[in-house]
C-alpha positions as CSV (number, residue, x, y, z in Angstrom):
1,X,49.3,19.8,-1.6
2,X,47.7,16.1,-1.6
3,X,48.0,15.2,-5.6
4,X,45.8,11.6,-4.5
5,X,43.4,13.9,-3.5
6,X,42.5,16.3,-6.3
7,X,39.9,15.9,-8.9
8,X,43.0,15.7,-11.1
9,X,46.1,14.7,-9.6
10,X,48.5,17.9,-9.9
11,X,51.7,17.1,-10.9
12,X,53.3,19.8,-9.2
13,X,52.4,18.5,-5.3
14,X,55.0,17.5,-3.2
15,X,56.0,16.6,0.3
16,X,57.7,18.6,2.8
17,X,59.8,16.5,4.7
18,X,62.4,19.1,6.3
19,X,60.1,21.6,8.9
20,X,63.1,23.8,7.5
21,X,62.1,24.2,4.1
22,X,60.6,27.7,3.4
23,X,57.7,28.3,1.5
24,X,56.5,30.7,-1.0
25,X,53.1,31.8,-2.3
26,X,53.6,31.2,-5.8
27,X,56.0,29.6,-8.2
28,X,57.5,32.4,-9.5
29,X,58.5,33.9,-6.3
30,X,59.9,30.8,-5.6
31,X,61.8,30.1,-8.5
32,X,63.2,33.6,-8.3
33,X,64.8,32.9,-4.7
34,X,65.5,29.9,-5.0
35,X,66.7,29.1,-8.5
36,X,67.7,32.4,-9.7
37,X,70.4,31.1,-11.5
38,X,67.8,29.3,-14.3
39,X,65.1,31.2,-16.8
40,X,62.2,32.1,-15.5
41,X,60.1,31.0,-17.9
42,X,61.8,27.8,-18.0
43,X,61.8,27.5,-13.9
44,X,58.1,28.4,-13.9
45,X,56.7,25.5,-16.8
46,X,59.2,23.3,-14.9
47,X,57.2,23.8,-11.8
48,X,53.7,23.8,-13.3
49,X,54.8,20.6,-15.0
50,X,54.3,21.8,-18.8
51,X,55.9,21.1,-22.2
52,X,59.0,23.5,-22.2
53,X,58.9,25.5,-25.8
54,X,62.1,27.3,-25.0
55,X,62.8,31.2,-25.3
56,X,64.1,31.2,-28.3
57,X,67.3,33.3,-27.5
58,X,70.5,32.4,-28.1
59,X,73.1,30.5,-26.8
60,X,76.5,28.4,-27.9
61,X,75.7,24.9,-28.1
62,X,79.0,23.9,-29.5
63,X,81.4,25.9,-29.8
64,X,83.6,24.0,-32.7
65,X,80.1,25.5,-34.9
66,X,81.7,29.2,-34.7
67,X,78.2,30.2,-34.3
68,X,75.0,30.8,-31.8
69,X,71.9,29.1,-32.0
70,X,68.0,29.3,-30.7
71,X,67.2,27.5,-27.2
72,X,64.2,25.8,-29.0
73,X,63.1,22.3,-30.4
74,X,62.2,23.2,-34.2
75,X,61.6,26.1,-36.7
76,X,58.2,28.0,-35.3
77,X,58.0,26.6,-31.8
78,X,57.9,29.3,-30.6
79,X,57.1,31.8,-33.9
80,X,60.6,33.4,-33.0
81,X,62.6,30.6,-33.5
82,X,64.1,30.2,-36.8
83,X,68.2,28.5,-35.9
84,X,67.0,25.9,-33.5
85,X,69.8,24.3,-31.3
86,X,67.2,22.6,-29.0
87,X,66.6,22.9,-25.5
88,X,69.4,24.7,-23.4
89,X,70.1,23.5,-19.9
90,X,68.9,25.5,-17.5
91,X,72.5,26.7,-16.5
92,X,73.0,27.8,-19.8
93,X,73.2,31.7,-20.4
94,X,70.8,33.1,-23.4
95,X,71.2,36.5,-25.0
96,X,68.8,38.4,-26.5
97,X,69.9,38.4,-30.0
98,X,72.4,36.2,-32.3
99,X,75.2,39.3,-32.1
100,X,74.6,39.9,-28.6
101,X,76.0,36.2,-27.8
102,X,78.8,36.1,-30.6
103,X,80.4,39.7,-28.6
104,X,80.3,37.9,-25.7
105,X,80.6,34.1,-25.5
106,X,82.5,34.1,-29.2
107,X,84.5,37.1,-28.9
108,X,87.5,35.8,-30.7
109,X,85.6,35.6,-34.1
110,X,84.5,38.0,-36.1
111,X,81.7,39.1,-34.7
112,X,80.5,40.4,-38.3
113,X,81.1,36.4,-39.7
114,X,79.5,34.7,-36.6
115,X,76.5,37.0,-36.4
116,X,75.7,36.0,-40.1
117,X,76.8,32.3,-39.7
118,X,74.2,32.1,-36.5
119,X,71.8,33.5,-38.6
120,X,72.0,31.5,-41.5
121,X,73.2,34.2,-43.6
122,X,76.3,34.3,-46.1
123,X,78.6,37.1,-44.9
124,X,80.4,39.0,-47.5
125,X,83.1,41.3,-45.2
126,X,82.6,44.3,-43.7
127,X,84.5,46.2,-46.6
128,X,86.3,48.1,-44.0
129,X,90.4,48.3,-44.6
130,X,93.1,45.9,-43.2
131,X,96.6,45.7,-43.3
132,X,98.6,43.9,-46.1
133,X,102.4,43.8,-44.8
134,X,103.5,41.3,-47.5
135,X,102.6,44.1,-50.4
136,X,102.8,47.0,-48.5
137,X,99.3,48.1,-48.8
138,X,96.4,48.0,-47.3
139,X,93.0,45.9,-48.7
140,X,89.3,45.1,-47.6
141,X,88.1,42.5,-46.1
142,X,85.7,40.8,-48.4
143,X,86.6,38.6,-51.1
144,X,84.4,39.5,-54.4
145,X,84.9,42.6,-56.4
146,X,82.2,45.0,-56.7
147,X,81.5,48.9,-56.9
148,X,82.0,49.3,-53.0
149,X,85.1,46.1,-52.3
150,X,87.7,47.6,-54.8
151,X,90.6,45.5,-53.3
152,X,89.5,42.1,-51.5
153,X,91.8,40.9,-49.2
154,X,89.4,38.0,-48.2
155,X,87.3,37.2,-45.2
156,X,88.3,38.2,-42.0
157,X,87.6,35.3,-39.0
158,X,89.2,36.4,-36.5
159,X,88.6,39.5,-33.8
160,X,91.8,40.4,-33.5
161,X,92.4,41.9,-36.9
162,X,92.2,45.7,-36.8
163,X,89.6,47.2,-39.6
164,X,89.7,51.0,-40.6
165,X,87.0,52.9,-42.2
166,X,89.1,53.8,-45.7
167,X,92.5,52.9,-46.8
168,X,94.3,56.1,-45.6
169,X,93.3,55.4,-41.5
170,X,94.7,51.9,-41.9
171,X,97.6,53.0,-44.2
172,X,98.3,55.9,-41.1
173,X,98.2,53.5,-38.4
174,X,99.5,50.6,-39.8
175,X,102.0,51.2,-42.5
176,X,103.1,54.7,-41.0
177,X,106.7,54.7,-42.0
178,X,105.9,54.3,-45.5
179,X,105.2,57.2,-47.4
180,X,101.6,57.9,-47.1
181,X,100.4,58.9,-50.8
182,X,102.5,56.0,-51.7
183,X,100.8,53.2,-49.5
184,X,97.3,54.5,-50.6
185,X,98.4,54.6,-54.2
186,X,99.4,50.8,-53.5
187,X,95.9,50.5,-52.1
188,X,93.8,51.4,-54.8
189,X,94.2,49.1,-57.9
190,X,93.0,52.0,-60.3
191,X,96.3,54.0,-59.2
192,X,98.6,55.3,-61.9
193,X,101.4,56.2,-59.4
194,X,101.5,58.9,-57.1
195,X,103.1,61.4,-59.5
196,X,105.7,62.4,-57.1
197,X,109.3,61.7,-57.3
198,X,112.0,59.6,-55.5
199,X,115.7,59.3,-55.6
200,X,117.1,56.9,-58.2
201,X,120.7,57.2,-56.3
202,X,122.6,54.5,-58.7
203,X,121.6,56.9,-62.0
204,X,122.0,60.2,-60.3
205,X,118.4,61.3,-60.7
206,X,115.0,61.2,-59.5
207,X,112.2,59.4,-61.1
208,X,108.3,60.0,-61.5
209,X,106.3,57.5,-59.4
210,X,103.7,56.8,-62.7
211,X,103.3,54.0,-64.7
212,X,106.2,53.6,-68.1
213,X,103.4,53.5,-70.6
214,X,102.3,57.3,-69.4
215,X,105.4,58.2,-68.0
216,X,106.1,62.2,-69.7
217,X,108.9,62.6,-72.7
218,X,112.6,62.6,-71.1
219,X,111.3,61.7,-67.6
220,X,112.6,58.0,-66.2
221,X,109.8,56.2,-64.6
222,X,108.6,53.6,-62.2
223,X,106.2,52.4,-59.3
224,X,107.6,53.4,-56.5
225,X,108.1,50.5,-53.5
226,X,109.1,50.6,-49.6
227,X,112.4,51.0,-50.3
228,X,112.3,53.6,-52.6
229,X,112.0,55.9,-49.8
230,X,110.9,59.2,-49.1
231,X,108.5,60.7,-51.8
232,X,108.4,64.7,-52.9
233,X,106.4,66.8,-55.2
234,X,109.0,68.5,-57.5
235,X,112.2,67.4,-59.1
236,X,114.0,70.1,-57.1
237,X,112.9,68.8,-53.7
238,X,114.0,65.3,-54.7
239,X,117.4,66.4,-55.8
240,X,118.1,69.0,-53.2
241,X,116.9,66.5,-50.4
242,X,118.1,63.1,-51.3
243,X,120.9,63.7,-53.8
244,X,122.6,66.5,-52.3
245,X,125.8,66.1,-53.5
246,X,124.8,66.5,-56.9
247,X,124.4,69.8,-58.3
248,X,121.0,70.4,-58.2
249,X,120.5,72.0,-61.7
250,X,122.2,68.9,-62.7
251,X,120.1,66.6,-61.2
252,X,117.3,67.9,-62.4
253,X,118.4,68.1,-65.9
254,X,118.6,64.5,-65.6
255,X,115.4,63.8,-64.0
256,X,113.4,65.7,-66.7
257,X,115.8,65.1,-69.4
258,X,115.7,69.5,-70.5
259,X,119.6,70.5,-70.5
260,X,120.0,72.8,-67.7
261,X,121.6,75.2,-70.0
262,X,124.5,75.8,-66.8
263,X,128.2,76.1,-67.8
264,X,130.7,73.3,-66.6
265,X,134.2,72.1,-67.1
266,X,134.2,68.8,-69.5
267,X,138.2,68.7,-70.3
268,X,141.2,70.9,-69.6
269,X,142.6,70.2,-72.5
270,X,140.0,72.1,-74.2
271,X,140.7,75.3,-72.6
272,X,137.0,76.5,-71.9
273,X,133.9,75.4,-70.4
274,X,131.1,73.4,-72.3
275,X,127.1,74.3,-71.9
276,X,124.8,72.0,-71.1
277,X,122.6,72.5,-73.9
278,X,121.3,70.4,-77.1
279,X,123.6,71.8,-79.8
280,X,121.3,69.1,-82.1
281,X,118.3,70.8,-81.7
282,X,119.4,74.2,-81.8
283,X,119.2,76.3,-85.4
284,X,122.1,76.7,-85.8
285,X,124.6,73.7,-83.8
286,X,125.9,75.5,-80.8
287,X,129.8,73.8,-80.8
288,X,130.3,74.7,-76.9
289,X,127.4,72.3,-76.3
290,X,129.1,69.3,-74.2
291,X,127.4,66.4,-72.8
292,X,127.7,65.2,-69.2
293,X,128.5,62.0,-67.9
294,X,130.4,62.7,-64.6
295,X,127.0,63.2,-61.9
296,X,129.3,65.2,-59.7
297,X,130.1,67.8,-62.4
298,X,130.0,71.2,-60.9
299,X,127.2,73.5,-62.7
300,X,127.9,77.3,-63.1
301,X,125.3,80.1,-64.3
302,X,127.7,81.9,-66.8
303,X,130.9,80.6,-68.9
304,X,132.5,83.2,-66.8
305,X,131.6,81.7,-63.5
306,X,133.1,78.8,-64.7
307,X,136.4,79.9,-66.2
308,X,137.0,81.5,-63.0
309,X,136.6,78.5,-60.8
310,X,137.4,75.7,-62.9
311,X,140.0,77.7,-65.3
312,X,141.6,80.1,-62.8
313,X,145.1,79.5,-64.3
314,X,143.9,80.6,-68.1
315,X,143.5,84.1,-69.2
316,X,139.5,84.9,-68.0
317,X,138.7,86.6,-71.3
318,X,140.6,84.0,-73.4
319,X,138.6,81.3,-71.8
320,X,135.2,82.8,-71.8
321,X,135.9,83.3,-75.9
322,X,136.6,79.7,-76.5
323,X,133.5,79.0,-73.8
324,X,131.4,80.7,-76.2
325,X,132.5,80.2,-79.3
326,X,134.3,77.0,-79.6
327,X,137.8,79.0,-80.2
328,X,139.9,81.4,-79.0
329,X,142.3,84.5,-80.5
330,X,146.1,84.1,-80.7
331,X,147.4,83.9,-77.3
332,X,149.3,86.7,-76.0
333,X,151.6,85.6,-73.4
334,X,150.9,87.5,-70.0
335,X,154.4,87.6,-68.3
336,X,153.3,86.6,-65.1
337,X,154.8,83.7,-63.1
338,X,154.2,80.0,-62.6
339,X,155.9,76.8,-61.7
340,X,158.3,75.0,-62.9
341,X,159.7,71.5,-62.0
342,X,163.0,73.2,-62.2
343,X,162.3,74.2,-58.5
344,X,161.8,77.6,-59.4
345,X,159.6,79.9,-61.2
346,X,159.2,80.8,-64.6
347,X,157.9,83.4,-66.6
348,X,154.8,83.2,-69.0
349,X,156.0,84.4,-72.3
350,X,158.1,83.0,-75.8
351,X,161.5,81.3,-74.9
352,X,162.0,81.9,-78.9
353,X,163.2,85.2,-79.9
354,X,164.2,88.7,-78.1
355,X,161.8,88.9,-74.7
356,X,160.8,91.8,-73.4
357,X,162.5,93.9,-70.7
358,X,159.7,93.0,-68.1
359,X,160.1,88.9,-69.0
360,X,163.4,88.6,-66.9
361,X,163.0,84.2,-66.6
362,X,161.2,83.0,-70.0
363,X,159.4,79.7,-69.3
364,X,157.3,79.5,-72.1
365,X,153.7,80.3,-73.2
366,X,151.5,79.0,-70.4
367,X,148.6,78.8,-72.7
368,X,146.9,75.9,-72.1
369,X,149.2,74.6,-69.2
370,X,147.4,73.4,-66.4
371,X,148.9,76.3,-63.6
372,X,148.2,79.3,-61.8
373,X,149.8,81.9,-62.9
374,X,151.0,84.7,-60.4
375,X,151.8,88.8,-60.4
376,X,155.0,88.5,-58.7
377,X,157.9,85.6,-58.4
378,X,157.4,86.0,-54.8
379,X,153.8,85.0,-54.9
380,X,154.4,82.1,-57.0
381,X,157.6,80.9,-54.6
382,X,155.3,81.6,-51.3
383,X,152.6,79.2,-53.3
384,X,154.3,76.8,-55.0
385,X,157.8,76.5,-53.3
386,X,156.8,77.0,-49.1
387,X,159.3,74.7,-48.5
388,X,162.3,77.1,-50.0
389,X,163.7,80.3,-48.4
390,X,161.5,82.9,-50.6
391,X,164.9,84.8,-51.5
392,X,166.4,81.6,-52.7
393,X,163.3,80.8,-54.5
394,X,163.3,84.3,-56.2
395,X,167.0,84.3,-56.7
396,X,167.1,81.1,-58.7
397,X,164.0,82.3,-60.2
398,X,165.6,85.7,-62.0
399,X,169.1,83.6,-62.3
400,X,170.3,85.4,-59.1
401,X,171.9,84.9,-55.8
402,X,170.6,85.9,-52.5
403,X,174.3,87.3,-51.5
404,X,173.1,85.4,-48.0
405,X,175.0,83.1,-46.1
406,X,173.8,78.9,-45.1
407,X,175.4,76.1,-43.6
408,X,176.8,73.7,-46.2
409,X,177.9,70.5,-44.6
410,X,179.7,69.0,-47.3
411,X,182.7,71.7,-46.9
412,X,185.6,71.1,-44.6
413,X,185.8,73.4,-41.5
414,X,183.4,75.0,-38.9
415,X,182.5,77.8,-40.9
416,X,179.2,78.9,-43.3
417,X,179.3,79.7,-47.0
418,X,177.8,83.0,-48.8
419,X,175.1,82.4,-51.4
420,X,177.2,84.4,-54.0
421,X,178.8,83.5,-57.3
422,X,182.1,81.9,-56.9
423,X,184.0,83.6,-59.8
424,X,183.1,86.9,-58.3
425,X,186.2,88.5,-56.4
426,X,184.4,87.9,-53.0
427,X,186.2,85.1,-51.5
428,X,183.3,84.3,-49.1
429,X,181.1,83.3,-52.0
430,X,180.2,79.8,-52.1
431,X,177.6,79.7,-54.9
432,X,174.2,78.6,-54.5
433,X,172.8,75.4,-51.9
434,X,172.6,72.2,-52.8
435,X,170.1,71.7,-50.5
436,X,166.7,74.0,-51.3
437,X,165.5,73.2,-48.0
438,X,168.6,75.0,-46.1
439,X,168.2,77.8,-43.8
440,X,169.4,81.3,-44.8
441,X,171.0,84.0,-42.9
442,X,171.7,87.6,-43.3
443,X,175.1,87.6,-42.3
444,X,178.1,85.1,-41.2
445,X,177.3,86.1,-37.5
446,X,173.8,84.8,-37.3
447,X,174.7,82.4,-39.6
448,X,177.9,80.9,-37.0
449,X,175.8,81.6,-34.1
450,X,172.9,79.2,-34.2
451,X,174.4,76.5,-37.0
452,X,178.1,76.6,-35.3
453,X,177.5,77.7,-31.7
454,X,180.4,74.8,-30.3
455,X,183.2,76.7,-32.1
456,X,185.4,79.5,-32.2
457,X,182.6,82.4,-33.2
458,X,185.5,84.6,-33.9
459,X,187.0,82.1,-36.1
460,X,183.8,80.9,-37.6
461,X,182.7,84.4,-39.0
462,X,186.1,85.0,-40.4
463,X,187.0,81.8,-42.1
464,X,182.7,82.7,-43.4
465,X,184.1,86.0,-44.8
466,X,187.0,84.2,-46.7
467,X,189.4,86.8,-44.0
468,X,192.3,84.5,-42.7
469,X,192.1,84.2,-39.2
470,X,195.1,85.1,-36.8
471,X,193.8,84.8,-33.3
472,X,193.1,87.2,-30.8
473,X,196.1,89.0,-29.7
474,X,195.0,87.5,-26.2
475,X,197.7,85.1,-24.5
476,X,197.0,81.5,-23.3
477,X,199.0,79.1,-21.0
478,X,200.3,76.1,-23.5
479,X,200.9,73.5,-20.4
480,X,202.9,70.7,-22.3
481,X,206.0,73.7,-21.3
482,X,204.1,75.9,-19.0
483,X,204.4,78.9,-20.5
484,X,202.5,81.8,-22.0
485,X,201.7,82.5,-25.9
486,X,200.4,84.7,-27.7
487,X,197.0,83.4,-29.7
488,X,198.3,83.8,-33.4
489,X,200.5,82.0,-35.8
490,X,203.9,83.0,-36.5
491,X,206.9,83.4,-34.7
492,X,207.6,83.8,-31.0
493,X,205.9,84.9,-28.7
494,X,203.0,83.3,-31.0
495,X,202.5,80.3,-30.5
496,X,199.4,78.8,-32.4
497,X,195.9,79.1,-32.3
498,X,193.9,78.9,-28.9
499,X,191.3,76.5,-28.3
500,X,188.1,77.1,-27.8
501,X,188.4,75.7,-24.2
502,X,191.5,77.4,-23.4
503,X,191.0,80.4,-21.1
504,X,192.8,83.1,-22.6
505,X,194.4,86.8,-20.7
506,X,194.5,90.2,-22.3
507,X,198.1,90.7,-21.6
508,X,201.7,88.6,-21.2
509,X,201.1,90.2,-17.3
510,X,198.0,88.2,-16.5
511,X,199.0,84.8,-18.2
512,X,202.4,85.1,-16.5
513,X,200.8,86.2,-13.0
514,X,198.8,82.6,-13.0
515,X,202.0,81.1,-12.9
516,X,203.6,82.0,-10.1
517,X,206.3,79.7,-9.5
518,X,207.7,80.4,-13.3
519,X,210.5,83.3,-13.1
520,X,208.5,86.3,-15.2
521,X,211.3,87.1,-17.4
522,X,211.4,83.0,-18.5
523,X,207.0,83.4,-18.6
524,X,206.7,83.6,-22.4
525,X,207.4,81.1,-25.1
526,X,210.7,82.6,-26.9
């Protein structure tokens, strides 16, 4: 259009100077393809040459603000504008509303905190959860208590921080290996404890997860933390789960501070078994009441129980009575066997006095001695002795011999010695072996044949028998005059015992036949 022309000159006329340009039939046809990148609204005033009023949406006009503001001049212009930022440039993107262009151009914020800062507002949190690693809980954000914020952790400014609807999502998500009733009992200020128990390994019981000034008569407790571990709902659970090797009764005695009323062993000496009971606060004091200080204390449902695994060795009805009653009857010896350091076994009755026909080794009243006692001297040798032959263990035991024959090294010749008294008339008897340890044998054969295998088996079981030996009647060929003699001592033809290497001939004959070259009647040794 001619501006110089008009009435009134239109600010809007131009020149086309390019027979390129393309034309549109109105402004805002033209503005939308060919600035489509700028507001409408703006593009069309623009054109028409009016005062631009601005949208009055929103848009970041500095960024260091943390907040959005209005494309507009002042407060009213237009009605909707009430956080002027002035004019935005035309390349400038605008959102319909304050939150709209905190999600999207101020995304790393809190969107809750920079929606209220664009709008002038103060923002008090969200009151949603968040995590608390340092104290193991979880808190809210907002920063001023009241009915709704219970636990202020402060503001959150920042997107990045997760927030849960209550404190057991965020505890659940974020604190998951901590014990869940635990870390919302952390998060809630009004929290007593969680009333459920946890190991107290050190003290050998559990305690109660409740504050000292309520915590129940005999019970220990504290406010359980992280490492306080895994949390149950009874005593039992606690103790059977976490402090296994103590015995459970025990362990719960402890935790609740009632006496298990369970039987267990406090001294040998004592002969009995204690209860675990309160003899103080009984009627009339109980004297088998014991205390116990040792947490790995076996507990046992009866004194009997007891007695039989702790007090195996003691007469069961003599140790139940002083169980129960804090003493026991005269002891009557039982005559059964036990050990002695004498390397044999002994019998339990009186040394003092005539014994009976049935105590055949008096060792004493084993009343209170800290042994087994067996039925037999076998059994006791086969328990206590495994080392020893089990005749010569029950030999020495009765004050025997085993009439059996061993090896005894410290004798002169290559022959074994009979485990029989030496001032009997048997000349083979040695008495007993020095060394316990040594291997018997039934009878000098055996005996020769495995200990003395290299000599003359012949000679061994003899000289074992206490028989002098005087050869073989065999002959043998004595080289140093090459001649025949006769294996055996004495006069010619005899002419000494053979060696065990010799080779030796039933008859004068069959020597004298190997030497061929000797006249037979000059063969044998005269």
């Amino acid at each position: 259009c001619n501006a110089v022309e008009a009435a009134v000159p239109e600010p809007w006329c131009g020149t086309i100077t390019n027979v390129a340009t393309k034309t549109y039939a109105s402004i805002t046809e033209c503005c939308s393809k060919q600035l489509s990148w700028i507001d409408s609204a703006r593009c069309n005033a623009t054109s028409l040459g009016g005062t631009i009023v601005g949208s009055a949406e929103w848009y970041v006009a500095d960024y260091s603000t943390g907040k959005c503001v209005q494309d507009c001049d002042a407060v009213g212009t237009p009605v909707t504008c009430l956080q002027p930022g002035g004019l935005a440039e035309s390349s400038t993107e605008l959102f319909a509303d304050a939150e709209a262009c905190c999600e999207s151009r101020l995304s790393y914020l809190n969107v809750g905190l920079c929606n209220a800062t664009s709008n002038g507002a103060t923002y008090t949190g969200s009151e949603e959860w968040i995590v608390d690693y340092e104290n193991t809980r979880c808190v809210q954000d907002c920063d001023t208590t009241t009915a709704t914020c219970v636990l202020p952790g402060g503001i959150i400014e920042d997107s990045s921080t997760k927030t849960y609807a209550d404190a057991a999502a965020c505890c659940a998500a974020k604190l998951s290996y901590l014990d869940t009733d635990l870390c919302e009992s952390n998060s809630n200020p009004a929290s007593n404890g969680t009333a459920k128990y946890f190991a107290d390994i050190e003290n050998g019981l559990c305690k109660l997860d409740q504050e000292t000034a309520t915590c129940p008569t005999g019970y220990t407790c504290s406010r359980a933390t992280v490492g306080s571990g895994k949390l149950y709902d009874t005593e039992t659970a606690c103790c059977t789960a976490s402090l296994p090797y103590i015995d459970s009764d025990l362990c719960v005695a402890r935790t609740t501070g009632v006496p298990s009323e369970k039987w267990f062993l406090n001294d040998i000496a004592d002969g009995g078994c204690v209860q675990d009971c309160n003899a103080t606060a009984a009627a009339v004091p109980e004297p088998w009441c014991g205390t116990i200080t040792d947490i790995g204390t076996k507990m046992y449902d009866t004194a009997s129980a007891c007695c039989s695994k702790q007090l195996s060795w003691i007469d069961s009805a003599t140790c139940e009575e002083v169980s129960t009653t804090g003493a026991a009857a005269e002891y009557v010896p039982t005559e059964k066997w036990y050990y002695s350091i004498d390397n044999k076994c002994v019998q339990d009755c009186d040394t003092v006095g005539t014994p009976s026909a049935a105590c055949v080794s008096p060792g004493g009243v084993a009343d209170g001695n800290d042994e087994t006692l067996f039925d037999t001297a076998a059994l006791c040798c086969a328990k206590k002795f495994s080392f020893m032959d089990g005749d010569l263990c029950e030999a020495r035991s009765v004050g025997n011999y085993t009439n059996l024959y061993y090896m005894d090294y410290t004798t002169e010749g290559d022959k074994c010695t009979k485990d029989c008294d030496p001032a009997s008339a048997d000349p083979a008897c040695g008495g007993s072996p020095g060394d316990l340890s040594v291997k018997l044998f039934a009878d000098a054969t055996s005996c020769c044949s495995e200990k003395l295998g290299w000599a003359d088996q012949a000679q061994c079981v003899a000289e074992s028998n206490g028989v002098a030996y005087n050869g073989t009647e065999s002959y043998y060929i004595d080289w140093s005059v090459t001649k025949c003699a006769k294996d055996c001592e004495g006069a010619a033809p005899c002419g000494g015992l053979a060696d065990k290497w010799m080779t030796t001939y039933a008859s004068a004959a069959d020597c004298c036949a190997v030497l061929k070259w000797v006249d037979p009647n000059e063969c044998l040794i005269a």
